[in-house]
N, C-alpha and C positions, 0 to 999 in steps of 0.2 A: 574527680575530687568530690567524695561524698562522705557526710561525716568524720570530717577531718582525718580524711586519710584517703591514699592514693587508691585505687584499684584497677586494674591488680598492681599487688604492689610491686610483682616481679612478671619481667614481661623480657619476650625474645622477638626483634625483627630483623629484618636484612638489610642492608644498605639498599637505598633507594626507597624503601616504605617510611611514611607518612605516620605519625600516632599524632591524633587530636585528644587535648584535656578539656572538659567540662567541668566548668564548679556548678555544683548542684548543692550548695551550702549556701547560706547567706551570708557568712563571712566573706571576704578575697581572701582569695590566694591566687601564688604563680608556682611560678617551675623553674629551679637553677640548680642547674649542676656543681655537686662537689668534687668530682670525681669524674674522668671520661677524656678520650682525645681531644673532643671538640667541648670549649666552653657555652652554655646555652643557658639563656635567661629570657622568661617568657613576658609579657607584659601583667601588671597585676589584674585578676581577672574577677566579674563581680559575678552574682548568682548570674547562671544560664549563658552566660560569655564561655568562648570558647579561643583554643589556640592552638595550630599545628605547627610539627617541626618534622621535617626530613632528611634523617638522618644520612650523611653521607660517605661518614668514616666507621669502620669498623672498631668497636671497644668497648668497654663494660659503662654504663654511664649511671653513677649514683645521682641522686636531686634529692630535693625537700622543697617545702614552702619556706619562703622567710619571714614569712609572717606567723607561721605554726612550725619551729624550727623538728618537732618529734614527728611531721607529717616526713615519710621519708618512702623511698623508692627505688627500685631498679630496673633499665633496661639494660640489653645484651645484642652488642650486634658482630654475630659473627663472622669472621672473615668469609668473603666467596672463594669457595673452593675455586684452585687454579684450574684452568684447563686441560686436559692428557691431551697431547695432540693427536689426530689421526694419521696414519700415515694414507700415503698417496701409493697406490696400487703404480709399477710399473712392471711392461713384459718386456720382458729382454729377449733380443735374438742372440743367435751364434757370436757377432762381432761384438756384444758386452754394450749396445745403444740401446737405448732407449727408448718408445715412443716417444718419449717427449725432447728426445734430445736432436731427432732428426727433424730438420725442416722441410717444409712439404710446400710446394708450389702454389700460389693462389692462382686458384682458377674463377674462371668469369662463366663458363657453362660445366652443365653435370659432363660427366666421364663418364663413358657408357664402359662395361667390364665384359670381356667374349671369353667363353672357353676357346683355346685355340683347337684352329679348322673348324672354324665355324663361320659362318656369314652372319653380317649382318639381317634382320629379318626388317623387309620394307617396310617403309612407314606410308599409313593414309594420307593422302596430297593435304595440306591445308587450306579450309574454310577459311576464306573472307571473315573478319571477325572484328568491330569497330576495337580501338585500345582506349585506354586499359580496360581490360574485362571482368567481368563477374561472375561470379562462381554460381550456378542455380542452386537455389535452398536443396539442402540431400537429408531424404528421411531416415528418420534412426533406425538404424540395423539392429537387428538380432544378436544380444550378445553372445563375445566369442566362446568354443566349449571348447576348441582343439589348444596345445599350449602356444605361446609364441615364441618365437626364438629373442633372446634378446639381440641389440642391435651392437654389431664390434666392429670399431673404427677398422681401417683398410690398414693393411701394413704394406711399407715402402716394399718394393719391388726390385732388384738387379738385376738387368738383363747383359751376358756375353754376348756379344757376336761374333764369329769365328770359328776357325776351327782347328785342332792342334796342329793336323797335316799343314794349313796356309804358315801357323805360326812356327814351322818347324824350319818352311821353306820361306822364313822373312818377309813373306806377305800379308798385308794389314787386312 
């Protein structure tokens, strides 16, 4: 509010932004809408007073002073664009399921995973170790130059057991 009249006189913000008026006149003035979703009427404001509003509905919102009915103005608050949804990546197997559609077992310890005919390879006896324990500080490595594979969840597994000659001859 300066020299009896708004500036800018036309203004764009988005839902959720704040616009503060300052009279910089020695007259008062305020701020009330003619025009707009939402009704707003500011308190009368004297030089160097100020007043904010945040807008929350989206609409064209005309005002003036009432007290200098030719001071006049507009803001613009555009609608927020909707959201496109993303879709959700799923792999399908043969039988039309889904990851996400099969339930997977909660386990309480890691799964160790074997190529078959293979053994397991021994593990070093465990150290005495007070609990809970802590991890020694680990100096920073060398960044990496080779790529890395990214990481892909396990897929559910079938195993048969049998074999057609048992199941031919009615044996389980």
């Amino acid at each position: 509010m300066q020299g009896y009249a708004f500036a800018p006189a036309s203004l764009t913000v988005h839902v959720g932004d704040s616009v503060t008026w300052t009279n910089g006149d020695t007259a008062p003035h305020d701020v009330k809408t003619t025009s707009g979703p939402v009704a707003i009427h500011s308190p009368m404001l004297d030089n160097g007073q100020t007043w904010t509003y945040t807008f929350t509905a989206a609409g064209s919102y005309g005002y003036y002073c009432t007290v200098h009915p030719d001071m006049t103005a507009r803001i613009t608050v555009p609608a927020a664009p909707k959201p496109t949804p993303t879709p959700t990546p799923t792999h399908q197997h043969g039988t039309g399921i889904s990851h996400e559609a099969m339930p997977m077992p909660n386990r309480t310890a890691p799964t160790t995973h074997r190529a078959a005919g293979t053994s397991p390879k021994p593990s070093a006896p465990a150290s005495p170790s007070p609990s809970p324990r802590t991890s020694p500080p680990v100096a920073a490595a060398a960044p990496r130059t080779e790529p890395v594979a990214a990481a892909r969840p396990l897929r559910p597994l079938l195993l048969l057991v049998g074999s057609r000659a048992a199941a031919s001859r009615g044996e389980d």
